[in-house]
N, C-alpha and C positions, 0 to 999 in steps of 0.2 A: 327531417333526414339529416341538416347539417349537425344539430350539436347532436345526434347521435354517433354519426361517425365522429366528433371530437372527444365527446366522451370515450370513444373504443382508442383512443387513440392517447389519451388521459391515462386512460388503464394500463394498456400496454407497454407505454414506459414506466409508471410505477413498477410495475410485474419485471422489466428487464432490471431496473434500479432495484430491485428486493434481490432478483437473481443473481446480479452480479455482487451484490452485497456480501450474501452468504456465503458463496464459493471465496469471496477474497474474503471474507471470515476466515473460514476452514481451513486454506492456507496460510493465512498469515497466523493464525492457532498452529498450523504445525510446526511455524520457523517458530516462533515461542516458544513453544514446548522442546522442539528441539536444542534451541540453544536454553533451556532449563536443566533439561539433561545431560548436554554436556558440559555444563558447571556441578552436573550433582547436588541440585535439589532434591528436596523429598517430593511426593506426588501434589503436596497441596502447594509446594510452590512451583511445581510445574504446570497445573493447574492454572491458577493464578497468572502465570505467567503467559500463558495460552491465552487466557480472557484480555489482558492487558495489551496484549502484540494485536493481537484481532480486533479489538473493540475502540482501542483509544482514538484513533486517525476521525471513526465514522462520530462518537460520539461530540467531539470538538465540530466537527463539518454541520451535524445537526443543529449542536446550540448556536453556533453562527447564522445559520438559516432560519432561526426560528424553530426547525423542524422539535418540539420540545411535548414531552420526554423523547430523551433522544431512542433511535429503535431499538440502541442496544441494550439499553434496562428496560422496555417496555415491550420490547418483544422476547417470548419464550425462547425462540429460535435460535437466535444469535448466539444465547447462554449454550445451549442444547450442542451447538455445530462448536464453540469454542471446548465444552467440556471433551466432547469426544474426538476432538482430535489432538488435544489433551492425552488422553487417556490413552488411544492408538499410538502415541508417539513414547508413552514411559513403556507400553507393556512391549513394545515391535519395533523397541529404536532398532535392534542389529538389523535389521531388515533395510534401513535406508540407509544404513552406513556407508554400501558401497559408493553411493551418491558421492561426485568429487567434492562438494561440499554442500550437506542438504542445507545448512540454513540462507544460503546464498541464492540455490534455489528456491526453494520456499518465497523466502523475501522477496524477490526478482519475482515470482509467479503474484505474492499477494499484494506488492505497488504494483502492477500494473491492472488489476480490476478494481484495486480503490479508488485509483488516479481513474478510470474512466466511471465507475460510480460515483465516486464524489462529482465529479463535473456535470453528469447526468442528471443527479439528483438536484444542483445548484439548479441548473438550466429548468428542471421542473418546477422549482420554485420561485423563477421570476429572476434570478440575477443573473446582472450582463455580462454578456460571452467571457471579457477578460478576465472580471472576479471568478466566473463559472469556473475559469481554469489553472487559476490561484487556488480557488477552492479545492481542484479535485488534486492537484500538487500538495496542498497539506493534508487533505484524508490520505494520499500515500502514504507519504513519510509521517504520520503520525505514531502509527503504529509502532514500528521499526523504532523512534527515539524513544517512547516509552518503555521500550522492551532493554533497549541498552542500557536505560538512563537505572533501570532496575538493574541492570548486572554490571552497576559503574564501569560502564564503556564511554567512550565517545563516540557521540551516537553518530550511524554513519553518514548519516547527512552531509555530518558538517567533515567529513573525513576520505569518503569514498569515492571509487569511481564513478564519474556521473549517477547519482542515485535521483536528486533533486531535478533536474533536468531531464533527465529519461521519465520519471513522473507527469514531468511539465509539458512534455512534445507529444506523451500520449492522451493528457488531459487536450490539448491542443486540438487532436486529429476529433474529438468530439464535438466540442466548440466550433470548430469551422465547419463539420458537417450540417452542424443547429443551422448556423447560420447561411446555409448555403442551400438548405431543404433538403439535405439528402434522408435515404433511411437511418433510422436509430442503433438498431440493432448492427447493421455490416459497420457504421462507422466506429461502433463500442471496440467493435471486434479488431480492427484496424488498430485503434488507440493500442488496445492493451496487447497485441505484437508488435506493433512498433517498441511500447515500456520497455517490452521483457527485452527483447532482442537489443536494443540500446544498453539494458544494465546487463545482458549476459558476454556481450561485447566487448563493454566496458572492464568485468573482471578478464574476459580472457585475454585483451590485447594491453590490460594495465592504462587508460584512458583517462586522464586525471584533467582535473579543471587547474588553472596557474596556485599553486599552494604559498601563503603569505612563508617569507622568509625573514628571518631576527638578521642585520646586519653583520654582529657580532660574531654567528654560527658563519656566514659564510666568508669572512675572515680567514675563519680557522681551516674552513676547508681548503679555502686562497693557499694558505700556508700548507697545509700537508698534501698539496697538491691534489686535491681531491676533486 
């Protein structure tokens, strides 16, 4: 009877870790593709750039865990949910335009189901709570710097309002449910409203972490009274 129910229990987080995977695919495929096309790529580098935004965070999370091939070249799916939201976003960008800023959204929607699937996934494969939640901090933000690092940005990690940290409190709220016995599933769900609402917070109220300052520069500002 026992390792039945363990097995069902085996399962069921793999199956929320696949779910929440693909949905923060698909989002984060559509801030990609999004900001592909408002640089004015052609389709294949908005494409491209969809796979890249969506794929890179899990792919890096897997080869650290062993998890190898990682899912996102070994599973059909991944490809399948990054192409078409791809595709949805060249052929119906005016459609989200009204959005005050879709890539923001987007991005804010797809760190926070990375941040709780990478931690999820960590936690299924044996490592402890704090790596768990290192881990699912770098599946967020992985995505996100791959995608800038292709549209020579500075990626926003290292630049924005809490992005890293909103990743890291929502990987957090997973980890301490593991460890506390709670359910899987409400805790995910927890995590990844706390993310969003911490990085939608952060752009609305302008919420910055202390920014290294050059001496020099502030000098000058000393001087022009600034």
């Amino acid at each position: 009877m026992f390792p039945a129910v363990s097995l069902d229990v085996a399962a069921a987080l793999k199956t929320l870790v696949l779910t929440l995977d693909l949905v923060g695919t698909f989002v984060f495929a559509l801030s990609g593709a999004t900001a592909g096309v408002k640089r004015r790529l052609d389709i294949f580098g908005v494409l491209v750039l969809s796979f890249v935004a969506a794929n890179s965070g899990g792919i890096v999370r897997d080869l650290l865990i062993g998890a190898t091939p990682p899912a996102a070249i070994s599973d059909w799916r991944y490809l399948v949910v990054s192409v078409a939201a791809g595709v949805l976003i060249f052929f119906w960008y005016p459609k989200v335009r009204h959005l005050r800023n879709p890539v923001l959204v987007f991005d804010g929607a797809g760190l926070a189901l990375f941040c709780v699937a990478g931690a999820q996934k960590a936690l299924v494969y044996g490592l402890a709570p704090w790596m768990a939640a290192l881990l699912g901090m770098l599946t967020g933000v992985g995505g996100g710097v791959a995608r800038d690092v292709l549209l020579s940005q500075v990626p926003a990690v290292l630049r924005a309002e809490v992005y890293a940290v909103a990743a890291l409190a929502g990987a957090g709220v997973v980890v301490i449910g593991h460890v506390l016995g709670l359910p899987s599933a409400p805790m995910a769900s927890a995590g990844a409203i706390l993310c969003f609402a911490l990085r939608m917070a952060a752009i609305r109220y302008d919420w910055h972490l202390p920014v290294a300052r050059d001496p020099d520069e502030q000098e000058t500002e000393a001087r022009d009274g600034r």
